[in-house]
N, C-alpha and C positions, 0 to 999 in steps of 0.2 A: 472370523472377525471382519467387521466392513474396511473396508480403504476408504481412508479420506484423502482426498488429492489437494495438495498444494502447487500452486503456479506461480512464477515468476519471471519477469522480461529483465533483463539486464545487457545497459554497451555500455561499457568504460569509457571518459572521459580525462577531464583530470581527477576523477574521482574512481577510483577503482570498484566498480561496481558487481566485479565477478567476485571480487575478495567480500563485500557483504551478501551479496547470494552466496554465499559458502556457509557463513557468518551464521546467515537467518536458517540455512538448511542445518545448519548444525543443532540451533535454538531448537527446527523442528523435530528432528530425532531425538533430541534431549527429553522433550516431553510428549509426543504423540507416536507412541510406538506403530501405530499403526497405519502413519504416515505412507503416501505415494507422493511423490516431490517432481517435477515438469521445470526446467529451466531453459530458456528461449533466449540463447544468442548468436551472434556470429563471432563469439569473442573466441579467444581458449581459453579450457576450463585446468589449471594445475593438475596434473595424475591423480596427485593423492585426495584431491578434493570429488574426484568425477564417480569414488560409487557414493556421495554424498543425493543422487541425484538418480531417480529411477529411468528420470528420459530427459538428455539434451536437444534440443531440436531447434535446425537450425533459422532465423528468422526467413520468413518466408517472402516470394515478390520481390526481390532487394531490399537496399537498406533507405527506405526513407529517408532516414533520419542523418545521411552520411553528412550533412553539411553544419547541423546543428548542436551547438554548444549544450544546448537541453536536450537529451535525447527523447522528445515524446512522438514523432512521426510514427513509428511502428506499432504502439501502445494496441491500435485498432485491432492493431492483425492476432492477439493474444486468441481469440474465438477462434480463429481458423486453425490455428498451431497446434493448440494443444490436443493430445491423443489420446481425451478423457471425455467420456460424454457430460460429466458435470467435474468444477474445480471450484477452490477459492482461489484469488487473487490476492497477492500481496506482494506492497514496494518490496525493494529490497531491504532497506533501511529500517529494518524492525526486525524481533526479536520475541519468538512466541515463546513464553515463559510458562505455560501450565500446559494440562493436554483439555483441549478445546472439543474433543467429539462432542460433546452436547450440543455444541454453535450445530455440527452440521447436521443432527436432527431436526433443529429450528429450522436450518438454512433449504431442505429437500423442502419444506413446503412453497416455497418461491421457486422460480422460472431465472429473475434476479435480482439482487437484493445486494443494497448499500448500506452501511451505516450511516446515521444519521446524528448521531451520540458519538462524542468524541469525549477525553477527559481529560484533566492534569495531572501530573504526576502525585498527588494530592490527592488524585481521588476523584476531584470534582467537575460538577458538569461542564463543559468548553460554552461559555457563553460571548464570551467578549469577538467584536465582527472585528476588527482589526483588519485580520488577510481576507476578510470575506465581505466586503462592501459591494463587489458587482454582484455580490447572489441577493443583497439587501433589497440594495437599489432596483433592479431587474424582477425582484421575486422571483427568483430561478429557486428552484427544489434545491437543500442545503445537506447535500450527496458528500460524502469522502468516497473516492475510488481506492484509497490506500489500503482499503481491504474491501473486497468484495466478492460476488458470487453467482455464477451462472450454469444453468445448466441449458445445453443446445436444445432449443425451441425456436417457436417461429417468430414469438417477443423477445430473445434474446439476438436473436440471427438480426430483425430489422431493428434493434437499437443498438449493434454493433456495425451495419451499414450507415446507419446515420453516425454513428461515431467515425468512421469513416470521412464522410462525406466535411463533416465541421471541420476535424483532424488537418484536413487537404484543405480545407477552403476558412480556416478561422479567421484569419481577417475580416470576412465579409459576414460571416456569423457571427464575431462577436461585436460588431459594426452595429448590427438587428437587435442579437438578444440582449447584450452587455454595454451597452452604451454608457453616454454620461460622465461625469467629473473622474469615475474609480474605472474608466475603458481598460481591457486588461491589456497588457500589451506584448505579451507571448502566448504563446499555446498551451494552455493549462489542460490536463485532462481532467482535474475536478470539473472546473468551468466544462469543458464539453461533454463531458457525460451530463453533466447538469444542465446546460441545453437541451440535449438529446432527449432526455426525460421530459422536459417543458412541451417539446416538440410533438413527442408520441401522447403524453396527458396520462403518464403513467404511474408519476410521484407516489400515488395511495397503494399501488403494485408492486413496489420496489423495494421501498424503505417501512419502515415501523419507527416511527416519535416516538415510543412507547416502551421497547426494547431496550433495556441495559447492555445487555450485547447481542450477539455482533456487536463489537467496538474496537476501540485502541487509545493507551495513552498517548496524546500526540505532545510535543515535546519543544515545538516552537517557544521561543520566548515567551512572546509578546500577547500570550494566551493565557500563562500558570496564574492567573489573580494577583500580583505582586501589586501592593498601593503603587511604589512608584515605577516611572517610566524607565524600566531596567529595556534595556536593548537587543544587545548582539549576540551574547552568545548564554544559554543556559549551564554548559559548564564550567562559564566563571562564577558560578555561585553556589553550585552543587557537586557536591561531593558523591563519587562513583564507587560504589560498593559491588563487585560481581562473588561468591564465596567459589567454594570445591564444587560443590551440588549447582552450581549456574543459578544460586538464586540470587536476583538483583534488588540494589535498596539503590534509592537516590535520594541524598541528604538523611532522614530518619523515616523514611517512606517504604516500606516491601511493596517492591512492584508485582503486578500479576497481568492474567491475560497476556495482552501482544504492547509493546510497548517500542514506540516508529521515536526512534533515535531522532532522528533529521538532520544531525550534524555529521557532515562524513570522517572527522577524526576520531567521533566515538568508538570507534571500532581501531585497538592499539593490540599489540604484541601483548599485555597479560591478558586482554579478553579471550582473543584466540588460542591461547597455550590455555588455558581453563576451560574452556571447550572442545578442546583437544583432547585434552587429560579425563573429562569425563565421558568421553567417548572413545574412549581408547586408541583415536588415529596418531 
């Protein structure tokens, strides 16, 4: 049977980031038996959590990222790290609910490939620009990094040196590509991959418009189609369903696919002990 490899980068902050890299390694045992799983930190990983994880590895070069509240500086170094000639990428902050091997038949025909299709909890297509007004405004390729796909090549190697390069130097890059009223004003790695893309001219390479998935339910508010201007948080309005078997409903919705939480409370003492339980740790 193939391996399909799963990767993730995680540095805790106040947000404990190793405990949803646990979380999503669990999700992925749960349904992809044939999972090979890559976690990339310099955090500690719990005992009982560490054979959740085929290879720990530790971040490479130092810690970019030692001074920032958002830890995106190292994000780059994800190509050099990992010890897989091809992987998926995934935040940590999600939760893959079915088994996905079909994505990575799709996904071997690519070099490397983003979604470009996102959905609601709902179902439905993510059309509302909301968090995404500098891709509007700029016409920068409309990339999610939150999952994505590379295998080492020589398009993959120089659109991770440019990712690099904006990474270390966004200010000035997003000065160029990101300009205007919606300037972003941290370091995004959507935003820099999606430079990096504009920059190489490789948008049509990449991504598929066309594609249902590769995807993810994304889970932001200010996205689910709600008439009115509902705000801050989406689990003040939805109700969190996880059963014995880990299958997830939110309000009267059976979730599938990968479904990117975004709220770091999502992740509570009965999620864990049910994923636990049905993994026998």
């Amino acid at each position: 049977m193939t391996t399909n490899n799963f990767t993730m980068l995680a540095q805790s902050t106040d947000v404990d980031y190793i405990q949803q890299a646990c979380i999503a390694a669990m999700s992925i045992h749960a349904t992809n038996k044939n999972a090979s799983i890559c976690l990339i930190t310099n955090d500690s990983v719990p005992d009982k959590y560490k054979p959740l994880f085929d290879h720990i590895v530790e971040i490479p070069w130092g810690d970019h990222a030692e001074n920032e509240e958002w830890k995106i500086s190292n994000r780059w170094k994800i190509y050099h790290a990992i010890p897989y000639d091809e992987t998926v990428v995934i935040d940590t902050d999600m939760l893959v609910l079915d088994d996905i091997s079909s994505w990575f038949d799709f996904l071997k025909n690519y070099d490397l490939f983003f979604t470009s299709n996102v959905y609601t909890y709902r179902g439905e297509p993510v059309t509302n620009d909301y968090y995404r007004l500098a891709f509007r405004k700029n016409n920068l390729p409309d990339i999610y990094c939150g999952f994505h796909w590379f295998k080492k090549s020589e398009m993959s190697h120089e659109f991770y040196t440019w990712v690099e390069m904006i990474t270390n130097n966004w200010q000035q890059f997003y000065k160029h590509h990101a300009s205007g009223k919606k300037y972003q004003k941290v370091c995004s790695m959507d935003l820099s991959c999606a430079i990096a893309a504009k920059i190489m001219n490789i948008e049509n390479k990449i991504t598929n418009p066309n594609a249902k998935n590769p995807s993810f339910i994304h889970m932001k508010p200010k996205i689910q189609n709600w008439n009115e201007n509902f705000a801050t948080k989406w689990q003040t309005r939805l109700g969190v369903y996880l059963d014995d078997n880990c299958k997830l409903k939110i309000g009267n919705f059976q979730q599938s696919g990968i479904f990117h939480y975004t709220e770091k409370d999502f992740v509570n003492e009965s999620i864990i002990k049910k994923y636990e339980a049905y993994l026998g740790l």
